[in-house]
MDAnalysis code that builds the backbone (N, CA, C; Angstrom):
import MDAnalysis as mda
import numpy as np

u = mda.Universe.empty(423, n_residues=141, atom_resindex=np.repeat(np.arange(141), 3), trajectory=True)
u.add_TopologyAttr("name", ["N", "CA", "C"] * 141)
u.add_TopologyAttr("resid", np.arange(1, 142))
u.add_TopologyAttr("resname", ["UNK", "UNK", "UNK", "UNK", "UNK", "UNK", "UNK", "UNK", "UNK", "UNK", "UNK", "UNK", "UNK", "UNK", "UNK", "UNK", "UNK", "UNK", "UNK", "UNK", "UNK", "UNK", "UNK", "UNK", "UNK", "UNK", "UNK", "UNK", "UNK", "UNK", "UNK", "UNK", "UNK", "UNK", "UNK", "UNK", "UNK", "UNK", "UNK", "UNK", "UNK", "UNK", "UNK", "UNK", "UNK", "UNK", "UNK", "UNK", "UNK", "UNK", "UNK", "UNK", "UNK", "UNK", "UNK", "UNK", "UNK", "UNK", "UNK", "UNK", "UNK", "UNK", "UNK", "UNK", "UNK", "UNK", "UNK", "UNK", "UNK", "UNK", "UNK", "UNK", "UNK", "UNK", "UNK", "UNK", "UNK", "UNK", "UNK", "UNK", "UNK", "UNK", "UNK", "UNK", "UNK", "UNK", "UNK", "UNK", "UNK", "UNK", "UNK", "UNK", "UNK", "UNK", "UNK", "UNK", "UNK", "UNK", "UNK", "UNK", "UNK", "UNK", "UNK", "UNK", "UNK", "UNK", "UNK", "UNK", "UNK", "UNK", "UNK", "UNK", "UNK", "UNK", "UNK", "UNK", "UNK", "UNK", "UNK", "UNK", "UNK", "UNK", "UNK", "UNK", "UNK", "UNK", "UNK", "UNK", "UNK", "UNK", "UNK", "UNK", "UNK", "UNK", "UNK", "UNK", "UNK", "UNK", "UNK", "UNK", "UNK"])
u.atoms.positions = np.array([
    [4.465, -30.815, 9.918],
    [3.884, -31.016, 8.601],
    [4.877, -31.851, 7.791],
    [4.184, -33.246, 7.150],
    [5.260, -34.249, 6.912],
    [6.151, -33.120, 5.241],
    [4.927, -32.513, 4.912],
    [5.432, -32.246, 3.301],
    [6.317, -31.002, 3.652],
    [6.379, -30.558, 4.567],
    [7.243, -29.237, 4.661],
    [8.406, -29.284, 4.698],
    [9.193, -30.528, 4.626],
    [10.677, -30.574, 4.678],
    [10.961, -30.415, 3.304],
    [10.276, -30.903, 2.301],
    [10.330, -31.024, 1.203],
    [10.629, -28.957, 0.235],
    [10.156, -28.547, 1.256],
    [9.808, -27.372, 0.644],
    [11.197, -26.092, 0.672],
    [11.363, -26.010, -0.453],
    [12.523, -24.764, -0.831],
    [12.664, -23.887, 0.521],
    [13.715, -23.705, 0.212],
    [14.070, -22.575, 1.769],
    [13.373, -21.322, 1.246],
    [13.009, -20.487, -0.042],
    [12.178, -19.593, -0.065],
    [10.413, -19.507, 0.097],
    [10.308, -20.961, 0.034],
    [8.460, -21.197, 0.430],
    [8.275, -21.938, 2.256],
    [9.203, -21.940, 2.787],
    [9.179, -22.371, 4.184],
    [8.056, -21.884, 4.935],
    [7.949, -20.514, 4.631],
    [6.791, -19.337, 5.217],
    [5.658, -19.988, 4.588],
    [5.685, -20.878, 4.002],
    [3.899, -21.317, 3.451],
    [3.826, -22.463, 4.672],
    [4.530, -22.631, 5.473],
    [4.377, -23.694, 6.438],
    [3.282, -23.186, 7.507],
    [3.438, -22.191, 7.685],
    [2.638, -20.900, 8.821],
    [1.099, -21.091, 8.650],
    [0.281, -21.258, 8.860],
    [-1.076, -20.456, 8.391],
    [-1.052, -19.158, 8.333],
    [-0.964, -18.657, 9.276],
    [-1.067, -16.903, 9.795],
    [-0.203, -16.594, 8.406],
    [1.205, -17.173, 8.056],
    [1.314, -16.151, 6.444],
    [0.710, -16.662, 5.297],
    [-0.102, -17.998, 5.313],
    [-0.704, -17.817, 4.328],
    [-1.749, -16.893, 4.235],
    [-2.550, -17.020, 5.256],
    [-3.364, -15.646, 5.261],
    [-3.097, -14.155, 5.298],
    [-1.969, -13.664, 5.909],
    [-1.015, -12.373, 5.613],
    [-1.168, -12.648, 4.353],
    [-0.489, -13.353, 3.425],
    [-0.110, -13.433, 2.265],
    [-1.316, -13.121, 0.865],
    [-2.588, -13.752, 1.138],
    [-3.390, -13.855, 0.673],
    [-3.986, -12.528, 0.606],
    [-4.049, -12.253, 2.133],
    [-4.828, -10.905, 2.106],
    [-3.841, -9.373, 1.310],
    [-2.854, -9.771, 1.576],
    [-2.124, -8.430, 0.965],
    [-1.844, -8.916, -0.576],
    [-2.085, -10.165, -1.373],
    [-2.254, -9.920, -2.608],
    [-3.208, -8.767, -3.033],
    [-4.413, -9.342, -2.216],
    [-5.537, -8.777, -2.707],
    [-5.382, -7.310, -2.484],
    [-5.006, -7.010, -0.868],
    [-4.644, -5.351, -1.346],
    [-3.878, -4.910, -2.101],
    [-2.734, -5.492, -2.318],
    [-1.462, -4.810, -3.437],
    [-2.640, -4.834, -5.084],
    [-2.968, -5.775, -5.188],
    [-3.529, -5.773, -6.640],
    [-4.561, -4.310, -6.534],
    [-5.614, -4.534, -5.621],
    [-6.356, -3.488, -5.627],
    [-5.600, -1.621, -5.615],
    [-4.689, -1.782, -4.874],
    [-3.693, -0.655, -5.012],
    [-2.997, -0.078, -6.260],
    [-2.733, -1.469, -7.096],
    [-1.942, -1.556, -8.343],
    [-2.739, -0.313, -9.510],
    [-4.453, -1.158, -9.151],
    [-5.454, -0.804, -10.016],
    [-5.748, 0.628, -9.743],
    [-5.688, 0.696, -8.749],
    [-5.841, 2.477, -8.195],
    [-4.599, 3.238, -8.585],
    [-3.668, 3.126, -9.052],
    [-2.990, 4.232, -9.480],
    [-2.619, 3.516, -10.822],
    [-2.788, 2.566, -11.293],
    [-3.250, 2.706, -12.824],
    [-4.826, 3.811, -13.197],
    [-5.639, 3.680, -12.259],
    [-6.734, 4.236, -12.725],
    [-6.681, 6.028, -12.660],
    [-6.159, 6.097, -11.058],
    [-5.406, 7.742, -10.680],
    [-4.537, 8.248, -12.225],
    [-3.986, 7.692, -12.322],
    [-2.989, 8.188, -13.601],
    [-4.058, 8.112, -14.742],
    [-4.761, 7.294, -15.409],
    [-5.495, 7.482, -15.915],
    [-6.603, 8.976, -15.698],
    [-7.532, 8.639, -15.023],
    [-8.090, 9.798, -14.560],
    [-7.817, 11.227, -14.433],
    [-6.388, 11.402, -13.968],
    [-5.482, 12.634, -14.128],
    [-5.478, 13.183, -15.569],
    [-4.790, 11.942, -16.367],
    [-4.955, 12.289, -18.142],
    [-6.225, 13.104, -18.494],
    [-7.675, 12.575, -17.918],
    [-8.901, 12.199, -18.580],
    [-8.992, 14.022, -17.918],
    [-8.838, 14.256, -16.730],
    [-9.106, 15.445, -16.103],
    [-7.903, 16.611, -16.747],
    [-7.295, 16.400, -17.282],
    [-6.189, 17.370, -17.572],
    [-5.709, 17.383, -19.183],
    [-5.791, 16.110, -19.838],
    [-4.679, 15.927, -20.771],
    [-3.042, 16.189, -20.461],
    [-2.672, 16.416, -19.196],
    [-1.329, 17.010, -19.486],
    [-0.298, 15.562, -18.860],
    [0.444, 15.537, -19.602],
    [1.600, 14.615, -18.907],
    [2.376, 15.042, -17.622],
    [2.672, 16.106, -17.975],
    [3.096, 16.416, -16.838],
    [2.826, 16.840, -15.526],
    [1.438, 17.138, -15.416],
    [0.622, 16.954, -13.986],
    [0.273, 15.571, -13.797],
    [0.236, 14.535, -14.566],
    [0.583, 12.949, -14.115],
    [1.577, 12.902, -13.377],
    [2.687, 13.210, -13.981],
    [4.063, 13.314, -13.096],
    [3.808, 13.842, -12.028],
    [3.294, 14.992, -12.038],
    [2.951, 15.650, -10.364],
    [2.595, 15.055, -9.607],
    [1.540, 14.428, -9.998],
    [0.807, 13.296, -8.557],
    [1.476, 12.352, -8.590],
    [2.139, 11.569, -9.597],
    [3.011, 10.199, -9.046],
    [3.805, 10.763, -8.210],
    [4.502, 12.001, -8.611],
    [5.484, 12.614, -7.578],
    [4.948, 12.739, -5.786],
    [3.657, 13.113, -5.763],
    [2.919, 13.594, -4.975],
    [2.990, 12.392, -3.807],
    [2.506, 11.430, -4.780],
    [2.368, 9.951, -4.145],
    [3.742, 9.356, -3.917],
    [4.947, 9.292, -4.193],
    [5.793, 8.812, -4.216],
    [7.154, 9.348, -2.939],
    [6.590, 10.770, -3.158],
    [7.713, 11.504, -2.507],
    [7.338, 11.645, -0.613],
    [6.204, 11.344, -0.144],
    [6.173, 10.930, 1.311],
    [7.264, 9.140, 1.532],
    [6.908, 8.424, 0.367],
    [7.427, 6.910, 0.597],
    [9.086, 7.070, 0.844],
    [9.869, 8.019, 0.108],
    [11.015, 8.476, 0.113],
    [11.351, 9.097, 1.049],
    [10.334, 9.913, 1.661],
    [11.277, 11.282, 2.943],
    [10.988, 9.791, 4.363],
    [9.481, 10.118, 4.368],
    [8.722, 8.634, 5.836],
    [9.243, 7.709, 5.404],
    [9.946, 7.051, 4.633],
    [10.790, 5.576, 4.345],
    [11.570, 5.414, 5.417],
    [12.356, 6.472, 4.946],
    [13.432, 6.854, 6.217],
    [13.300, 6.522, 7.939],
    [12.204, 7.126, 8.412],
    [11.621, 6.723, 8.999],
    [10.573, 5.974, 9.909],
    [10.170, 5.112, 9.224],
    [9.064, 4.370, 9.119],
    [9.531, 2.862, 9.633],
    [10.395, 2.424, 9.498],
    [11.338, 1.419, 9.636],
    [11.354, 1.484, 11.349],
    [12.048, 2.408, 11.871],
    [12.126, 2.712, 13.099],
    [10.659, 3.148, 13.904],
    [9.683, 3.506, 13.461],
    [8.494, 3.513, 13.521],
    [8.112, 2.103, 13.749],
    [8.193, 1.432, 13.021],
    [7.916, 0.121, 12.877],
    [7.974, -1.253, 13.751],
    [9.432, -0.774, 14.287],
    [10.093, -1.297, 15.416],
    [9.715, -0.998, 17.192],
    [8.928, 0.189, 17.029],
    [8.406, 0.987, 18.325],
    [7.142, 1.024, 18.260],
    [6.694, 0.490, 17.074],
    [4.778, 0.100, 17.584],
    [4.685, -1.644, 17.378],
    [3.024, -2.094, 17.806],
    [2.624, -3.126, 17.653],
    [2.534, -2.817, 15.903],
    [2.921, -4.115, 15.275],
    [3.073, -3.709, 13.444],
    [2.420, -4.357, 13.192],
    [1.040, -5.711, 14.174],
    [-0.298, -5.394, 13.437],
    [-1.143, -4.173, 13.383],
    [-1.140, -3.775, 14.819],
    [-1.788, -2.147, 15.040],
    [-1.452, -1.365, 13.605],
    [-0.437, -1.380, 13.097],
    [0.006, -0.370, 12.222],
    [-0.305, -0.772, 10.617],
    [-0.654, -1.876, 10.454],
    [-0.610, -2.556, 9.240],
    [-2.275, -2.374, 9.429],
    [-3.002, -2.860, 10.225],
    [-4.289, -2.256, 9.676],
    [-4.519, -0.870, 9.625],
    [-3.797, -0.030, 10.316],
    [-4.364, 1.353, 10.516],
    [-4.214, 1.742, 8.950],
    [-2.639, 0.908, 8.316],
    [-2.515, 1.836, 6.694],
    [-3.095, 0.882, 5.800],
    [-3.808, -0.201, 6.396],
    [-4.837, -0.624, 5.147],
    [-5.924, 0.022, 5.167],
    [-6.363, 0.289, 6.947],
    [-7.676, 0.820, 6.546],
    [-7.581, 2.476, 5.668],
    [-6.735, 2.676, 5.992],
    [-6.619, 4.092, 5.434],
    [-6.417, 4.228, 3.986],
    [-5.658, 2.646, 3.360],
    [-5.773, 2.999, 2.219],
    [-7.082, 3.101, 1.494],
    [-7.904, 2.208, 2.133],
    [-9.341, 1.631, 1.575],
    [-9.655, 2.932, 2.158],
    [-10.178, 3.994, 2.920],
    [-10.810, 4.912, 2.662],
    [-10.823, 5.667, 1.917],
    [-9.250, 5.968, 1.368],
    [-8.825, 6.697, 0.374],
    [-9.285, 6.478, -1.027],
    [-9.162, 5.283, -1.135],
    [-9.804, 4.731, -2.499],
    [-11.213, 5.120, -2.675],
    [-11.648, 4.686, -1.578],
    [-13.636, 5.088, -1.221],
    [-13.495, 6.804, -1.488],
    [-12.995, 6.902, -1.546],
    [-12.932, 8.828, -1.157],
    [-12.739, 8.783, -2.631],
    [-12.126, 8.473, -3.301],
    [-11.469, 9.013, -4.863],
    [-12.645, 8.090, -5.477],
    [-13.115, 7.053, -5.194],
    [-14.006, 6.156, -6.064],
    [-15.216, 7.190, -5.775],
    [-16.069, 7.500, -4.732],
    [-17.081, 8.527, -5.015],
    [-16.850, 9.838, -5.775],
    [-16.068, 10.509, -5.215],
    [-15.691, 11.720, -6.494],
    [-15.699, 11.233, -7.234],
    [-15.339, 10.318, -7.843],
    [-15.756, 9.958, -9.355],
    [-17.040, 9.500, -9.516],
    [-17.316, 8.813, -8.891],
    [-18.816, 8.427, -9.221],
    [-20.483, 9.613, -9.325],
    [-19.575, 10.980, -8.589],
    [-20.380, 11.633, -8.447],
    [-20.282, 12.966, -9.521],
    [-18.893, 12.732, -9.650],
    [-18.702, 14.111, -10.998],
    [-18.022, 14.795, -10.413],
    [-17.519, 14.822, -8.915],
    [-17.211, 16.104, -8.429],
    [-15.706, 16.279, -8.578],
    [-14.443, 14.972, -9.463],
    [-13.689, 15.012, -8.516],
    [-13.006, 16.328, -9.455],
    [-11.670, 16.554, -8.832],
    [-10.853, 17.481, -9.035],
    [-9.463, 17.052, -9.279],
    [-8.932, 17.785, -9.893],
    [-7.186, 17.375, -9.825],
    [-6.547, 17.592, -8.506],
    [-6.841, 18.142, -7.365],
    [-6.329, 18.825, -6.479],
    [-6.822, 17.774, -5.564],
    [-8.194, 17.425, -5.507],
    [-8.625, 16.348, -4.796],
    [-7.374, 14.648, -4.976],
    [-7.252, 14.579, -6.633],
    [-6.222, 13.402, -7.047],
    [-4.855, 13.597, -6.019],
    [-4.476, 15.420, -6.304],
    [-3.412, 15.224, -5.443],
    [-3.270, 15.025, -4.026],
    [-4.172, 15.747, -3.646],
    [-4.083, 15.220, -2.139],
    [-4.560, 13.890, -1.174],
    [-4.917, 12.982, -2.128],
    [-5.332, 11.878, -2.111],
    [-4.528, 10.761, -2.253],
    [-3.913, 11.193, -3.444],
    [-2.364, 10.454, -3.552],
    [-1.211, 10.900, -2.834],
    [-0.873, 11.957, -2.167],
    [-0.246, 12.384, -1.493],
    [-0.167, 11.166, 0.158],
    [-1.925, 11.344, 0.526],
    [-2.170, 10.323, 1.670],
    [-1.718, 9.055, 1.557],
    [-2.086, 8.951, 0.579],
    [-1.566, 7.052, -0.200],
    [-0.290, 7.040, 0.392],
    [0.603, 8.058, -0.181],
    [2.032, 7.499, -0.174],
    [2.472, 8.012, 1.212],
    [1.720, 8.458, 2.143],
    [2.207, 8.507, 3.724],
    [1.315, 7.216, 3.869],
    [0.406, 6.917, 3.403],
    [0.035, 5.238, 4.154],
    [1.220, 4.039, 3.698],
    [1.140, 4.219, 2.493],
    [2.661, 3.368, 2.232],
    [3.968, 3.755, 2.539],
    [4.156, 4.866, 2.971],
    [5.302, 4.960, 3.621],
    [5.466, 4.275, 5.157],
    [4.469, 3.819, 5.790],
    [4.781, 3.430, 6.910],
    [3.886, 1.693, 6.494],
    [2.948, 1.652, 5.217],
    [3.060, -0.313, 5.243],
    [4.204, -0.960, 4.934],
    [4.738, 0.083, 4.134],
    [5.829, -1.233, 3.121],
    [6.531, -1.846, 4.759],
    [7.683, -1.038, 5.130],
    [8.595, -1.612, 6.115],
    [8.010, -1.537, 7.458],
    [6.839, -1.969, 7.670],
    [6.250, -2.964, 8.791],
    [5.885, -3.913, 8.457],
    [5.116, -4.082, 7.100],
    [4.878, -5.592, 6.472],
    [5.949, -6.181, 6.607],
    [7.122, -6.082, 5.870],
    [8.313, -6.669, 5.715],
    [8.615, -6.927, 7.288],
    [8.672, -5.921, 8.213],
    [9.102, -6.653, 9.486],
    [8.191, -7.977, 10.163],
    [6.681, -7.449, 10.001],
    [5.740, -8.014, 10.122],
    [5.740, -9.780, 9.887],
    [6.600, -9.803, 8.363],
    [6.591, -11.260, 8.338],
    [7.524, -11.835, 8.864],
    [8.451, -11.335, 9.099],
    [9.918, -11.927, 10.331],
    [9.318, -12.315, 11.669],
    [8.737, -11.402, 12.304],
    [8.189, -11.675, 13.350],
    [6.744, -12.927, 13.349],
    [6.182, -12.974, 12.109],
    [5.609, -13.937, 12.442],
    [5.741, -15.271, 12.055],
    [7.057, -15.274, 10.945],
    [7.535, -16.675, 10.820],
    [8.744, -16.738, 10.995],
    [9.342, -16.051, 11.647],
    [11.229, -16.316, 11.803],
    [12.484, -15.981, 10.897],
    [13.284, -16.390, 11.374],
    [13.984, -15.939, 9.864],
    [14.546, -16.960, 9.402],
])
């Protein structure tokens, strides 16, 4: 590609197709993710008023990414890390589908929020550091 010499050593990876499309597609999930626990936290408020059961579920959600962080890395390294990168997208998108009908239907619960967000953050405990390996392996270093 004549224009790619031209290009910063941090946009080199736009040389790839395969990461522009990685790239593209995980905007769109990160944004959609973003919106889901802006809305979770919201919703929690709307179901509780309390601040501090907000805290609970961010905790809820946060504290698998911290313990499986740890491990997930090395996980990462011992599977195929497309295999693994769709398994925790698809899982995130069910999750969302799962919390978007309880709401849509009236039924949901705080307990439902937590254990929902709880899943989240074992699915992101094992996307974050396979993505990240994910793009080494498919454009170099």
């Amino acid at each position: 590609m004549p224009g790619s010499a031209r290009l910063p050593n941090g946009l080199r990876a736009l040389r790839h197709r395969n990461f522009r499309l990685f790239w593209t597609g995980q905007l769109i999930s990160l944004v959609g993710t973003w919106m889901q626990q802006v809305a979770q936290g919201w919703l929690v408020l709307e179901l509780t008023g309390d601040p501090l059961i907000l805290g609970a579920v961010a905790a809820a959600q946060f504290t698998p990414v911290i313990i499986l962080g740890l491990f997930a890395g090395v996980f990462a390294d011992a599977f195929p890390k497309r295999a693994i990168l769709m398994a925790t997208q698809i899982a995130s998108a069910v999750l969302a589908l799962v919390l978007g009908l309880l709401v849509a239907t009236g039924t949901v619960e705080v307990w439902h929020v937590f254990v929902l967000a709880s899943l989240l953050g074992v699915a992101n405990a094992f996307d974050m550091p396979v993505r990240q390996a994910f793009v080494v392996e498919m454009v170099g270093r």
